[in-house]
N, C-alpha and C positions, 0 to 999 in steps of 0.2 A: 622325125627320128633319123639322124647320122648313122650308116652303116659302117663307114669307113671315116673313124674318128681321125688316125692318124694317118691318111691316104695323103701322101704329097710331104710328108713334114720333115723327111729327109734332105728335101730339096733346097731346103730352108736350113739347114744345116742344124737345127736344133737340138739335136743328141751330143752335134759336139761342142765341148764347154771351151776350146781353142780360141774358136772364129766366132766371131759379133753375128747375130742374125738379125734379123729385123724387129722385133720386139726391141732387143739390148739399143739399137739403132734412137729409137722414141725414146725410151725411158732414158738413155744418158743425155739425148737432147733434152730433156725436159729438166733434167738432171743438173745441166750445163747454166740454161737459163738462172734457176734458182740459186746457183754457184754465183753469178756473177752476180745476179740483185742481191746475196749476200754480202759480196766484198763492195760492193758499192756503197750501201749503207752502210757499211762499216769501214770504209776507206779514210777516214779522217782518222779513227780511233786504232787501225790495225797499222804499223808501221809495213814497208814490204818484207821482213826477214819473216815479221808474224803472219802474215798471210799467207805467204810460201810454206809456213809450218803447216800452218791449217788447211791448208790444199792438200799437201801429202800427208797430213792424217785422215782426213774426207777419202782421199786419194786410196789409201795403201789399208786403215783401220774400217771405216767405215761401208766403204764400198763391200767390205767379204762380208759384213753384217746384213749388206742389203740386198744382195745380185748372189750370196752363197756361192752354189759352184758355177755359175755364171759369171764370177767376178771376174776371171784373167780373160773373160772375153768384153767383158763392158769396159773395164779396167783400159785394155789397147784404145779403145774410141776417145783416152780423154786426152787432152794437150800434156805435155810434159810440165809444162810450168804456167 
């Protein structure tokens, strides 16, 4: 039994949705991977203006669907283009 569920989670910056914390860290790395085995496989079929679309929809649309108010903190972790 945990006494002190959220003992230390400050530290960790987790309250605030600004800054990346270590969870956001994994999961956009994981995030990243699957991005790119995406455009790979589909590298023949997406010319670059469509992928650059599809990026910044992943990007800008998708992301708030998945990370909620986590987003403007995972959201900084990914490449600009």
């Amino acid at each position: 039994m945990e006494l002190f569920l959220d003992f230390g989670m400050e530290y960790f910056g987790y309250d605030d949705t600004t800054k990346p914390n270590i969870d956001d860290y994994r999961k956009m790395d994981e995030a990243m991977e699957k991005m790119v085995g995406f455009f790979n496989k589909h590298a023949e079929s997406l010319g670059e203006k469509a992928a650059s679309e599809v990026y910044e929809f992943m990007k800008k649309n998708v992301l708030d669907l998945t990370a909620e108010k986590r987003a403007p903190a995972a959201r900084s972790l990914l490449p600009v283009t």
